[in-house]
C-alpha positions in Angstrom: 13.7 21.6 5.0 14.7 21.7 1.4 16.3 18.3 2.2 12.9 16.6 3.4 11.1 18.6 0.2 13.2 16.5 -2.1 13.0 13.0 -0.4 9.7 13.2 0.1 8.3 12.2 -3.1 9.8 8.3 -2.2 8.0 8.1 1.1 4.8 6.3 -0.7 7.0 3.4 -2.1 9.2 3.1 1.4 5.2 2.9 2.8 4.8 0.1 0.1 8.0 -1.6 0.3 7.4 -1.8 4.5 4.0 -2.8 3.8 5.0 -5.9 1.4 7.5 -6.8 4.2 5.3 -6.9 6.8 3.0 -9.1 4.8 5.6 -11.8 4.2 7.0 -12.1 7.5 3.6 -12.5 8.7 2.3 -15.1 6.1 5.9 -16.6 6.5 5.1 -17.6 9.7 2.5 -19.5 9.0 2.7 -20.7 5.6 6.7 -20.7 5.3 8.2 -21.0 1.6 4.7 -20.1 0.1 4.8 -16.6 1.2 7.6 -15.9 -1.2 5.8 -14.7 -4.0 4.7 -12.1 -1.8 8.1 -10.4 -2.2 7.4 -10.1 -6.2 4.9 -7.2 -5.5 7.3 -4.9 -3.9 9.6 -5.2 -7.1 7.9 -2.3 -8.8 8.3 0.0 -6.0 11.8 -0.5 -5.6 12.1 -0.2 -9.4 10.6 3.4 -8.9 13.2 4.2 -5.6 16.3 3.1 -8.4 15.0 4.2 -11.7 11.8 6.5 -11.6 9.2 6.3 -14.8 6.3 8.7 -14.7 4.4 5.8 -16.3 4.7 2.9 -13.7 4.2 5.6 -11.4 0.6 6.3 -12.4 0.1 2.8 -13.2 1.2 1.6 -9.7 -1.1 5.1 -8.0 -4.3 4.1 -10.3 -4.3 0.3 -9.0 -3.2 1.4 -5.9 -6.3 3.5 -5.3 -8.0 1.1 -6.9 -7.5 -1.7 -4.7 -7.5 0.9 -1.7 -10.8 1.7 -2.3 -12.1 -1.6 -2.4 -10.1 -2.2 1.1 -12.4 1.1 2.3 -15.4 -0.2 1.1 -14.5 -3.7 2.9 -13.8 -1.6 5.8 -17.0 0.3 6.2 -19.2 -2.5 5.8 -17.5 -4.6 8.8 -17.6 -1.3 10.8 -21.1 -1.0 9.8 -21.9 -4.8 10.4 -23.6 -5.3 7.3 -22.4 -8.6 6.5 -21.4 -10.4 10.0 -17.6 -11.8 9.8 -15.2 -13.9 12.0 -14.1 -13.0 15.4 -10.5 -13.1 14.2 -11.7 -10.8 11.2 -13.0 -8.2 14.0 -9.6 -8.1 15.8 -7.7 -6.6 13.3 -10.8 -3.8 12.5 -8.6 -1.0 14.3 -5.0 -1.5 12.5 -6.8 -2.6 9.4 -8.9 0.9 9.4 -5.2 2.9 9.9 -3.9 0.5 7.2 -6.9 1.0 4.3 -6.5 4.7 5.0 -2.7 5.1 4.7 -2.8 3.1 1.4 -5.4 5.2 -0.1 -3.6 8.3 1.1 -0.3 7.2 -0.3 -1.9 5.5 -4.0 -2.9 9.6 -4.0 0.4 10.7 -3.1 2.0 8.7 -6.0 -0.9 10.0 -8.3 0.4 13.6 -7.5 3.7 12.7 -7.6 3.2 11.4 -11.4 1.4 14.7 -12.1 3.9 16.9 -11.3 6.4 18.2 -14.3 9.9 16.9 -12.9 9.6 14.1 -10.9 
C-alpha cells in the first residue's frame, strides 16, 4: 500500500503520456510524418516523471483543466444536440465522453498534486 501511496502522484502524466501516444499513432496513420509534432506535447510530462517542478506542474494542471473543460463543454452540447455534427463526429461520442472526463479528473489530480507541501 505505501508503495502505490508513493507512485501515485505520476499516474496523471503516465494518463497524459498514453494519451499523446495514442494520438500520434492514430493521426500517423493517416497523415504519416505530419503527426510528429504531436510527440512535442508529451515532453512536459515526461519532464515532470524525470525532474518534478511544482511550477510546470500547476502550469500543465491549470491548462489542462482548461482545455478539459472546453472538451466538456464540446461534449455536452453534442450530447445535447444543440448544434447538429457529422456522423463520424457521433461515433466517437461514447469514448470521447470517458476521455473528456478522465482528462478533467487527472488536470485536477495534478492541481492537488502541485498543492501539496512535498511533492
Amino acid at each position: 500500500m505505501k508503495l502505490i501511496s508513493k507512485y501515485s502522484k505520476f499516474t496523471p502524466y503516465f494518463y497524459f503520456i498514453a494519451a499523446v501516444a495514442y494520438w500520434f499513432t492514430d493521426v500517423n496513420k493517416n497523415e504519416g510524418i505530419t503527426a510528429y509534432p504531436i510527440l512535442l506535447t508529451a515532453i512536459p510530462f515526461v519532464w515532470q516523471l524525470i525532474k518534478p517542478s511544482k511550477q510546470l506542474n500547476f502550469s500543465l494542471g491549470i491548462v489542462s483543466v482548461c482545455l478539459s473543460s472546453y472538451m466538456i463543454l464540446a461534449y455536452l452540447i453534442d450530447t445535447l444536440n444543440i448544434i447538429t455534427f457529422s456522423e463520424t463526429v457521433r461515433n466517437f461520442v461514447i469514448v470521447g465522453g470517458i476521455f473528456v472526463f478522465t482528462n478533467f479528473l487527472m488536470s485536477l489530480w495534478m492541481i492537488r498534486n502541485s498543492m501539496k507541501k512535498a511533492f
